[in-house]
C-alpha positions as CSV (number, residue, x, y, z in Angstrom):
1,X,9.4,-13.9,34.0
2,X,11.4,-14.2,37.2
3,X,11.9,-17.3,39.3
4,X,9.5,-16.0,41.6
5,X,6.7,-15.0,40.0
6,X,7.0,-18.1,38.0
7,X,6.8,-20.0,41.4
8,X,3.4,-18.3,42.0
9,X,1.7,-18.9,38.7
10,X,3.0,-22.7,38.6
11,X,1.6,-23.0,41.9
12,X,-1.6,-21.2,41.2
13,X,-2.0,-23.4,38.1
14,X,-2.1,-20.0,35.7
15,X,1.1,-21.6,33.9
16,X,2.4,-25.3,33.3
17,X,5.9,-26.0,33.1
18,X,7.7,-26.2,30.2
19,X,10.8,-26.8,28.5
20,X,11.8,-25.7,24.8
21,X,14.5,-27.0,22.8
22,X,14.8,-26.3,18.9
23,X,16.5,-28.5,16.8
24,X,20.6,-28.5,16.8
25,X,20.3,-25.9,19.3
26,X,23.0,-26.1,22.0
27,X,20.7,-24.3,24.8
28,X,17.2,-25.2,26.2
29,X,14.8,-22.5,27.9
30,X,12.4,-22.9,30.5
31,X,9.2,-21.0,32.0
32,X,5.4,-21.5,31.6
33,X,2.8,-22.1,29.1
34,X,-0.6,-20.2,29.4
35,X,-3.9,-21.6,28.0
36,X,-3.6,-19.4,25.1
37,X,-0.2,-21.0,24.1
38,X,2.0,-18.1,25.3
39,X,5.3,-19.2,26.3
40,X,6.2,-17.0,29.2
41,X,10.2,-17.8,30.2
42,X,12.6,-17.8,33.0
43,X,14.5,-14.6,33.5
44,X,17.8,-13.3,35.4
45,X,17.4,-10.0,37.0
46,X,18.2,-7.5,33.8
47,X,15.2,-9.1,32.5
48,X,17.4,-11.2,30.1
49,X,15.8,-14.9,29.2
50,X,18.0,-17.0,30.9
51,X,19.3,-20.4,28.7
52,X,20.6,-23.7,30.0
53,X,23.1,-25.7,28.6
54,X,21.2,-28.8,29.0
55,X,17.9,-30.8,29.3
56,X,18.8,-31.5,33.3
57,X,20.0,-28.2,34.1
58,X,16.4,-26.8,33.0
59,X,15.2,-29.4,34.8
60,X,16.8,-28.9,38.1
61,X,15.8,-25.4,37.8
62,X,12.0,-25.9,37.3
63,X,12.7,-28.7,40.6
64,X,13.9,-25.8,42.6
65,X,11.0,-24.2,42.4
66,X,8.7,-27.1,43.1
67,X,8.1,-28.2,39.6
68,X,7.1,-32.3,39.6
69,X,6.4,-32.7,35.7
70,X,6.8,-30.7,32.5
71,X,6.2,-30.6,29.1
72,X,9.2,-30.7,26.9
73,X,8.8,-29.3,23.4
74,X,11.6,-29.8,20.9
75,X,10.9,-27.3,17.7
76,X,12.4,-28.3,14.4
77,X,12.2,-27.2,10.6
78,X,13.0,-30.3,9.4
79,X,9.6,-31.4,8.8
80,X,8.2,-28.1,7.0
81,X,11.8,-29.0,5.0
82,X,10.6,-32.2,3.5
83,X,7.2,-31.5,3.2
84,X,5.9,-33.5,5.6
85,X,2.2,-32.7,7.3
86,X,4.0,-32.7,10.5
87,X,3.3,-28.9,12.6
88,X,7.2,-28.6,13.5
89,X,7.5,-29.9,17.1
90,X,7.8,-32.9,19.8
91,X,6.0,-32.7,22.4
92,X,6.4,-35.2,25.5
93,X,5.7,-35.0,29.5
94,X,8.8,-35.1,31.5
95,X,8.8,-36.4,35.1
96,X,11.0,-34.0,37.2
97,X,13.3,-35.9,39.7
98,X,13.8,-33.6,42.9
């Protein structure tokens, strides 16, 4: 999903903010989440998801467009690893500094 239209559905509350993150990962993505739990990601222009090197660079990208707070969700395997009853992922709310 573009910048802009991302703009739009943030703003129309279609969409929250998130930010994703898997486990020894070295890039973070960043776009909305729907109320069906669809993930719906930034994109450049050739329609390629577009990956930041770091937790602040999403974040100054989601400020840009107007973004106050966001859900960051760190996915792992570790848990289904070891067996633990644990569904795979952190979630916590992120307050955006402008």
């Amino acid at each position: 999903m573009r910048a802009n239209e991302l703009k739009s559905q943030l703003n129309q509350h279609l969409l929250d903010a998130i930010i994703l993150s898997y486990a020894d990962a070295n890039h973070y993505l960043a776009g909305g989440i729907d109320p069906n739990g669809n993930y719906h990601l930034l994109s450049d222009e050739l329609g390629r998801t577009m990956t930041f090197n770091s937790l602040r660079e999403a974040e100054v990208m989601l400020a840009s467009l107007g973004v106050g707070s966001a859900t960051f969700e760190m996915q792992t395997a570790y848990d289904e690893m070891v067996g633990s009853p644990v569904t795979g992922s952190t979630k916590t709310s992120l307050t955006i500094l402008h």
